[in-house]
C-alpha positions as CSV (number, residue, x, y, z in Angstrom):
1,X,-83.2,-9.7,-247.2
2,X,-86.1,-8.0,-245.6
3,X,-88.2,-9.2,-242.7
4,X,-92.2,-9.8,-243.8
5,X,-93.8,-8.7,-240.2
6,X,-97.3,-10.3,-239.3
7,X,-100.0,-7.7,-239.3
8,X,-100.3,-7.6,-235.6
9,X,-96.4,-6.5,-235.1
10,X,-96.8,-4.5,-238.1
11,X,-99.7,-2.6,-236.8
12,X,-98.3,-2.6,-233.8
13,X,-95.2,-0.7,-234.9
14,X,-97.4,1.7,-237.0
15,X,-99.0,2.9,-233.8
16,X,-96.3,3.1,-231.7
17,X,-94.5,5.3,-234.2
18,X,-97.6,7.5,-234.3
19,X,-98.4,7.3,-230.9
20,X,-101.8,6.6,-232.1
21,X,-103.6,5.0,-228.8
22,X,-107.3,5.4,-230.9
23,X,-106.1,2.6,-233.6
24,X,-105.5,0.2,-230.4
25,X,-109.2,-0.5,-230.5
26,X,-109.0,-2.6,-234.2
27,X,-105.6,-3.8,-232.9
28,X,-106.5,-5.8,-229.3
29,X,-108.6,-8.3,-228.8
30,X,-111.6,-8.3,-226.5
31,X,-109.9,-10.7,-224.0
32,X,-106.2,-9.3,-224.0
33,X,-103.9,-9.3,-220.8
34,X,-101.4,-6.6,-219.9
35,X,-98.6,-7.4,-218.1
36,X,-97.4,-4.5,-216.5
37,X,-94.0,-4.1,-214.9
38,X,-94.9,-2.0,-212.3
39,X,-98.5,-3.9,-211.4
40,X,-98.1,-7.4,-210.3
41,X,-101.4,-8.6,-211.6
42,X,-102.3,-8.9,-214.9
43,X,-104.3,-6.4,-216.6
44,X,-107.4,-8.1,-218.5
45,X,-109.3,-6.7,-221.2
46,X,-109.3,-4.5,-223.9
47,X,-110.3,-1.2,-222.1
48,X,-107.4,-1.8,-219.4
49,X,-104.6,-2.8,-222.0
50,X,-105.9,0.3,-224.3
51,X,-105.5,2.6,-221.5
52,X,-102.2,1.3,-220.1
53,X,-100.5,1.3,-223.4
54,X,-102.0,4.9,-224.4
55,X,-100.2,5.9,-221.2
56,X,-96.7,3.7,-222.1
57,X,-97.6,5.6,-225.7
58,X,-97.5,9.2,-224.5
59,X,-95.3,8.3,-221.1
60,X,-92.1,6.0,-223.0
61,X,-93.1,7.2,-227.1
62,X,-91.5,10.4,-227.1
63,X,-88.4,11.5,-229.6
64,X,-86.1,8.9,-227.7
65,X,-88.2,5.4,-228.2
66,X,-86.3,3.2,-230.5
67,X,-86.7,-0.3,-231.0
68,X,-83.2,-2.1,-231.2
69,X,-83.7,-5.5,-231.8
70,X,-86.4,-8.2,-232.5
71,X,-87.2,-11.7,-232.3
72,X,-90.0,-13.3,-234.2
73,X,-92.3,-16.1,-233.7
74,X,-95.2,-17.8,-235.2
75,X,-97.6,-16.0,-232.9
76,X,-95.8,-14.0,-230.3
77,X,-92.6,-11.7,-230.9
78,X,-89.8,-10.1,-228.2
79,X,-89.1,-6.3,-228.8
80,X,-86.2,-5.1,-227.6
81,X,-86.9,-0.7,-227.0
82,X,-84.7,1.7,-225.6
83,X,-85.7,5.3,-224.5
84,X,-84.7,8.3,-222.4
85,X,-86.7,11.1,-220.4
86,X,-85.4,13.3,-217.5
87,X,-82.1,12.0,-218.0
88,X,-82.7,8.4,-217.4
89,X,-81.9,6.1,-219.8
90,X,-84.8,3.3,-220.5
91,X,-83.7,-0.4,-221.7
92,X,-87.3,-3.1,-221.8
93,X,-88.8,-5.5,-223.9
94,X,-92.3,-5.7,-225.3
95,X,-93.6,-9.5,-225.2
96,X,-96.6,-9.3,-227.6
97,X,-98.8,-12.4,-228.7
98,X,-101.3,-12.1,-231.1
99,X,-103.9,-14.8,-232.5
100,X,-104.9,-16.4,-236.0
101,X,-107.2,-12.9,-236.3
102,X,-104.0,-10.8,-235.9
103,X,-105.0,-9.1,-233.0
104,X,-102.8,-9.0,-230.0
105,X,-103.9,-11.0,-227.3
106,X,-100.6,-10.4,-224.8
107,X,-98.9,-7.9,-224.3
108,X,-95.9,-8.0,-221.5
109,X,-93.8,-5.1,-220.6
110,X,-90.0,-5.4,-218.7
111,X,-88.1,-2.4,-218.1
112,X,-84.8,-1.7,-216.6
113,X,-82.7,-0.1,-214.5
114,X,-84.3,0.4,-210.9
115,X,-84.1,3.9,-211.7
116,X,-86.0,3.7,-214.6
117,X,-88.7,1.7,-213.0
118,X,-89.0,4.0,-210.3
119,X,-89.4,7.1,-213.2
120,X,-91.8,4.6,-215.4
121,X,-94.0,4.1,-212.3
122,X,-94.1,7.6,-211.6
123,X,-95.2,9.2,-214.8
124,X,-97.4,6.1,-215.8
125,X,-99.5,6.6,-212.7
126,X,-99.9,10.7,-213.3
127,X,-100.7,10.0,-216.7
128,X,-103.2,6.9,-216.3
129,X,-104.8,9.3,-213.3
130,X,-104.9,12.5,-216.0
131,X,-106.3,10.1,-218.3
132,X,-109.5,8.9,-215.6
133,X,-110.2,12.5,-215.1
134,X,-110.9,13.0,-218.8
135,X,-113.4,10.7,-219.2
């Protein structure tokens, strides 16, 4: 039996396959929240979340990113992801929730070990900072 994803996971998974950060823009909603696991206060709004998952994207997205498991809701799903760069292996969860328009209005990141953390926060911040200095 197959699984009949709701449009925003199944979006969701389209883009994060392609890496596509420019589709994020018909995928978020105007008042989304980023929960970061490296920032301890949430990140509101669809220009923040774009730019912090464009970063997770290029930063987490490479030939290693798989996701392992899932569990679905109504509105909201838990993705379980697994990844490795530098010789760290990754473990997280994406917590995404998404409203009657389909458009993901949550999106909540965990990661795992220390070590990993530590790498994550690294890269994330030379890559959001690369980002800035394109604009």
């Amino acid at each position: 039996m197959s699984l009949i994803l709701p449009p925003a996971l199944r979006r969701w998974h389209e883009i994060a396959l392609s890496r596509d950060a420019a589709a994020l823009d018909e995928l978020l909603a105007d008042d989304v929240t980023f929960f970061s696991p490296i920032v301890h206060t949430p990140q509101k709004g669809r220009a923040k979340t774009r730019a912090y998952l464009g970063a997770a994207l290029a930063v987490l997205g490479g030939e290693h990113f798989r996701y392992i498991s899932e569990w679905i809701g109504e509105s909201s799903a838990v993705l379980e992801f697994t990844t490795r760069f530098d010789q760290i292996e990754v473990d997280g969860v994406d917590i995404i929730g998404w409203n009657a328009e389909g458009r993901i209005v949550s999106f909540k990141v965990m990661v795992r070990p220390l070590q990993a953390i530590q790498a994550v926060h690294q890269k994330m911040a030379a890559m959001l900072s690369s980002m800035q200095q394109q604009q």
